[in-house]
C-alpha positions in Angstrom: 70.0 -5.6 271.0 71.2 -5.8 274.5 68.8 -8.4 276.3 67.9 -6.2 279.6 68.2 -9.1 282.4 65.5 -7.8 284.1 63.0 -7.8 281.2 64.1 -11.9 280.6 62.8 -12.5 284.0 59.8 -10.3 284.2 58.5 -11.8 280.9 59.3 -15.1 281.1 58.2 -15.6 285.0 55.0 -13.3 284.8 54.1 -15.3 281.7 54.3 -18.2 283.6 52.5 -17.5 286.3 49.4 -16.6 283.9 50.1 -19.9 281.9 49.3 -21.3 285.7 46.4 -19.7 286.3 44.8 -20.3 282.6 45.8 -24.2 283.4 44.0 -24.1 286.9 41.2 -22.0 285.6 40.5 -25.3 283.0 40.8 -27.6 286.0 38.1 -25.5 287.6 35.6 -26.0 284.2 36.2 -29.4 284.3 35.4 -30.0 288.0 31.9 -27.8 287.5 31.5 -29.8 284.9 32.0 -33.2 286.7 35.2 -34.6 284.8 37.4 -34.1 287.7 38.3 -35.8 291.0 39.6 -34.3 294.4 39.0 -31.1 296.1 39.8 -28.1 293.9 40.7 -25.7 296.7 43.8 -28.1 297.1 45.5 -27.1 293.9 43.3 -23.9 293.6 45.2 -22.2 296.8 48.8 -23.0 296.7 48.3 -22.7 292.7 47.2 -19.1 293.4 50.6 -18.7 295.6 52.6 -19.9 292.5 50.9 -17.8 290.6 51.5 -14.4 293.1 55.1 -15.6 293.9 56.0 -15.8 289.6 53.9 -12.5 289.0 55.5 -10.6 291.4 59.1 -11.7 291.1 58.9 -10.9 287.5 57.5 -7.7 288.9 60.9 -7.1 291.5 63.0 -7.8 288.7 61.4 -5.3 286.1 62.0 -2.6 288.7 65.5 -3.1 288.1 65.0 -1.8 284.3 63.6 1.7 286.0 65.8 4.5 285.8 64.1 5.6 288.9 61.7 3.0 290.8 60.3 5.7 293.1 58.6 6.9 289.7 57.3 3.7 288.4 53.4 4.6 289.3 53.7 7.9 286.7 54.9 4.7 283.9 50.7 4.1 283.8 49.6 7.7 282.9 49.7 7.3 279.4 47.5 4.1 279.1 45.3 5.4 276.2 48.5 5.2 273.8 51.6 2.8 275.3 51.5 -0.5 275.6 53.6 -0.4 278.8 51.5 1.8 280.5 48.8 -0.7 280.1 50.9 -3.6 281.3 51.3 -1.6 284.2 47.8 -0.9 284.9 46.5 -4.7 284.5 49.5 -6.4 286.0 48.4 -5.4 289.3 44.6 -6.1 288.5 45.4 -9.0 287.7 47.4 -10.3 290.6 44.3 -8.8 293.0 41.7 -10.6 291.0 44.0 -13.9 291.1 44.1 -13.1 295.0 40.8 -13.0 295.2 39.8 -15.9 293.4 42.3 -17.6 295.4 40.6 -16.5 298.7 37.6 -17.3 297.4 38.3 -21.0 297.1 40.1 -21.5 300.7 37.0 -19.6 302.0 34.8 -22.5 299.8 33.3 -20.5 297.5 33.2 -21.7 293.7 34.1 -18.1 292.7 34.0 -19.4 288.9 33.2 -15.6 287.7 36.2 -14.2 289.4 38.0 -17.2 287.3 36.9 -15.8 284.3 38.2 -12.7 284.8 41.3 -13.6 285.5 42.0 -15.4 282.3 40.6 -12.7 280.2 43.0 -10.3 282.2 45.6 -13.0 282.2 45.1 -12.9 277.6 45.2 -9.0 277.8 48.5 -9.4 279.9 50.0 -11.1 277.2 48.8 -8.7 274.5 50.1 -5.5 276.3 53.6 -7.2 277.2 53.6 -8.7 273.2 52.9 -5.5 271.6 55.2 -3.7 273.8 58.3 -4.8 271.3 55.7 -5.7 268.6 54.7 -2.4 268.1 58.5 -0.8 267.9 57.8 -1.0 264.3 61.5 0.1 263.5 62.9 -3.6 264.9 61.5 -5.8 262.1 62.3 -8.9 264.5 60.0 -8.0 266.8 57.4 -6.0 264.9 54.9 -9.3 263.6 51.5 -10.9 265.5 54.2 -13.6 266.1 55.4 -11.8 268.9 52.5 -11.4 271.4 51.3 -15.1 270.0 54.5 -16.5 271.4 54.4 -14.5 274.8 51.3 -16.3 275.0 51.7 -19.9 274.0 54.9 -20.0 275.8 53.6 -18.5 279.0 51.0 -21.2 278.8 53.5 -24.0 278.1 55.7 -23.4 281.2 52.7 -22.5 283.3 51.0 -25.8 282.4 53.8 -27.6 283.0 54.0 -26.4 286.4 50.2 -27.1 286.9 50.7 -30.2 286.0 53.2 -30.7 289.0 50.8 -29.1 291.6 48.3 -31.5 290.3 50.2 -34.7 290.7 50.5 -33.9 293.9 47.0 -32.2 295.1 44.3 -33.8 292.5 45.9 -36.5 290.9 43.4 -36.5 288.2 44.0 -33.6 286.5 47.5 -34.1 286.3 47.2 -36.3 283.1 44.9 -34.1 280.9 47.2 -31.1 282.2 50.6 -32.7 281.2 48.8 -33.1 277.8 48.0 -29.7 277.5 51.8 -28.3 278.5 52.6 -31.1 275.3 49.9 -29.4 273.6 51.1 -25.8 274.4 54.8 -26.6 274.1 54.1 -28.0 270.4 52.4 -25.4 269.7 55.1 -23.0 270.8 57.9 -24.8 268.5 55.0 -24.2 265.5 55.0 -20.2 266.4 58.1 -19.8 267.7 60.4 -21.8 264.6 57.9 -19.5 262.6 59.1 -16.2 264.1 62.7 -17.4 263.6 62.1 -18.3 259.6 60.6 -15.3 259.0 63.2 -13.2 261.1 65.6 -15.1 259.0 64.1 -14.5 255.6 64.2 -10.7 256.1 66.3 -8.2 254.1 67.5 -5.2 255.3 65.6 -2.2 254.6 68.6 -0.1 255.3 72.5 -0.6 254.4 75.6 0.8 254.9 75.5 1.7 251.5 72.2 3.2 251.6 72.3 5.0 255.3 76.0 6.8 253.9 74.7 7.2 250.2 77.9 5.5 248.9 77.2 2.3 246.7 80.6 0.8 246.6 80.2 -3.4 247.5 82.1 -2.9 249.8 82.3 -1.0 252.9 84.0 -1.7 256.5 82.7 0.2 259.6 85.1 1.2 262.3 84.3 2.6 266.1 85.2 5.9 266.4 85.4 6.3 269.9 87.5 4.2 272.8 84.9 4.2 275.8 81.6 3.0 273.7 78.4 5.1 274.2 75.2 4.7 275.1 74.4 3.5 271.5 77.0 0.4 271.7 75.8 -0.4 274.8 72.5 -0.8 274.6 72.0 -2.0 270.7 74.7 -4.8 270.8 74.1 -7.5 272.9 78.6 -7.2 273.1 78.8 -11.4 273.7 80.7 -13.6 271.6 78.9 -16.0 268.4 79.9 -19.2 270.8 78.0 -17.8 273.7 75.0 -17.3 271.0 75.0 -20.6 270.1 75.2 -22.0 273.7 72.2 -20.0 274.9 70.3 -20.8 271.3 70.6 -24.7 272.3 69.8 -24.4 276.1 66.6 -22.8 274.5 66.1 -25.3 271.9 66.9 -28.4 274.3 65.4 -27.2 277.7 62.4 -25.1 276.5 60.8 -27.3 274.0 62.9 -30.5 273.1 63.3 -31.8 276.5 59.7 -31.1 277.6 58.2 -32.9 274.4 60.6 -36.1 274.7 59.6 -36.2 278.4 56.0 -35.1 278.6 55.6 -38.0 275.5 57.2 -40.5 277.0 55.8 -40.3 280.6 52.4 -40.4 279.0 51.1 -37.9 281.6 51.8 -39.8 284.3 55.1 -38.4 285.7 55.5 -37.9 289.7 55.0 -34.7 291.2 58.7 -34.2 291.9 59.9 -35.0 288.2 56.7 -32.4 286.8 58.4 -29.6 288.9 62.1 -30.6 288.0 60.8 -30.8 284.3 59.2 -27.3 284.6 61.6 -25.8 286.1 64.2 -27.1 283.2 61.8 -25.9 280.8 61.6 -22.5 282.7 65.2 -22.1 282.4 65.0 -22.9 278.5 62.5 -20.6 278.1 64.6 -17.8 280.0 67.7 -18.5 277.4 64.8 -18.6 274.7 63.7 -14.9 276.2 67.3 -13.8 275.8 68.1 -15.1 272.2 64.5 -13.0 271.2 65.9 -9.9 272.4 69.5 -10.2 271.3 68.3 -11.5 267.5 66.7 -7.6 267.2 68.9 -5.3 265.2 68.5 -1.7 265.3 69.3 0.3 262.3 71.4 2.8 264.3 74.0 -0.3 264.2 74.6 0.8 260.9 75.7 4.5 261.9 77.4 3.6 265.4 78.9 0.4 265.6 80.5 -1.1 269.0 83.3 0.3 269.9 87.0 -1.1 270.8 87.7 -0.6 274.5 91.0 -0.4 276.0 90.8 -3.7 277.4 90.5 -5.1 274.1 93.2 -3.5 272.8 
């Protein structure tokens, strides 16, 4: 597949900014439970900024995937059936209720019921932008639990990575538990994701040349049949070369998890402020190339009917 740009962005930096609010909410439970130190409202407020200013960037960029923005409110009307149109509807709960929660704690109010909320609309966000591609049963890459579980544990990875950083800075005594838990998270998300990838990897084809054509000879070689490309070759082959592949497969290997593990390990939870928000954002960046490898790794079965053509520039 094509990986849409905008879709990268939207998912990775939405699911960031719930992996922030899931980490702050567990800050929260820990201070009403007396295990932490400092003024929550100090992480609590400019945490609920972070968490507004990822949400709704993601949000800009997805508007860019529209054919017409102007329309995107009608997108929600068919919420009893499509996952998107459920994503649309709690997105924008969701950022109110972080809003509020947010406003709740610079006015001093505890507000640990709004908190709740928030992560349980933060876990349905995941499920309805997960099952979005996880229910397009007819890409086999995408079409596993695996795939919501990893918009998950990956959005709370990168998100408590950059909690972490707030809290080095704003209660110093939750950064340590929270750089444990982006470990924890980012772990995890070498478990779920490397699990995704093996069984992606062990698939066979359901379909072949040989079967879509009805012709059984071993050995059959496709050739465009147009000059221009289509609609087809552009949006079912992601059109970049095996080297560029590999790069971004690395940057998402080294960046989104390896980096994170060696660093989080070895600072023992006790990194600076400024070297928890360089480290997120690397990892962010990983996690962006890792967004792009998961949509260009999903292969359509109309590639085996219309395969990409030759332009003239290639010729």
């Amino acid at each position: 597949m094509r990986p849409p740009l905008s879709m990268v962005l939207f998912t990775t930096l939405a699911g960031a900014g719930q992996g922030v609010l899931i980490a702050m909410f567990g800050v929260q439970v820990a201070a009403a439970l007396g295990l932490g130190v400092g003024a929550p409202a100090d992480l609590f407020v400019p945490g609920t900024v972070l968490v507004l200013l990822l949400c709704g960037a993601g949000l800009v960029a997805a508007t860019f995937h529209l054919g017409q923005p102007l329309r995107a409110w009608r997108a929600g009307a068919r919420w009893r059936t499509s996952w998107l149109s459920r994503e649309i509807v709690v997105l924008p709960v969701f950022m109110a209720v972080v809003a509020a929660w947010g406003l709740a704690h610079w006015m001093g109010a505890p507000a640990l019921g709004l908190g709740a909320v928030a992560v349980a609309l933060a876990f349905l966000l995941y499920l309805c932008t997960g099952m979005i591609y996880g229910a397009v049963r007819v890409i086999r890459e995408w079409a596993t639990p695996l795939t919501p579980l990893n918009f998950a544990v990956l959005g709370i990875a990168s998100g408590s990575t950059l909690a972490a950083a707030l809290a080095a800075s704003a209660m110093p005594a939750m950064a340590v538990p929270l750089a444990w838990s982006a470990l924890g998270a980012t772990a995890l998300g070498v478990l779920t994701r490397g699990a995704q990838r093996w069984r992606n990897d062990m698939l066979k084809p359901a379909v072949t040349v040989q079967s879509a054509i009805g012709v059984r000879h071993p050995r059959i070689v496709q050739k465009p049949g147009m000059m221009a490309g289509s609609f087809n070759s552009r949006e079912f082959f992601h059109g970049c070369s095996g080297r560029f592949v590999r790069g971004m497969r690395w940057a998402a290997v080294l960046f989104g998890f390896i980096l994170p593990l060696v660093a989080l390990t070895l600072a023992q939870g006790r990194a600076s402020a400024t070297g928890l928000a360089a480290l997120g954002l690397a990892q962010l960046g990983g996690l962006l190339a890792e967004r792009w490898i998961f949509f260009a790794d999903a292969r359509h079965p109309q590639n085996l009917y219309a395969p990409p053509a030759v332009t003239a520039s290639r010729i």
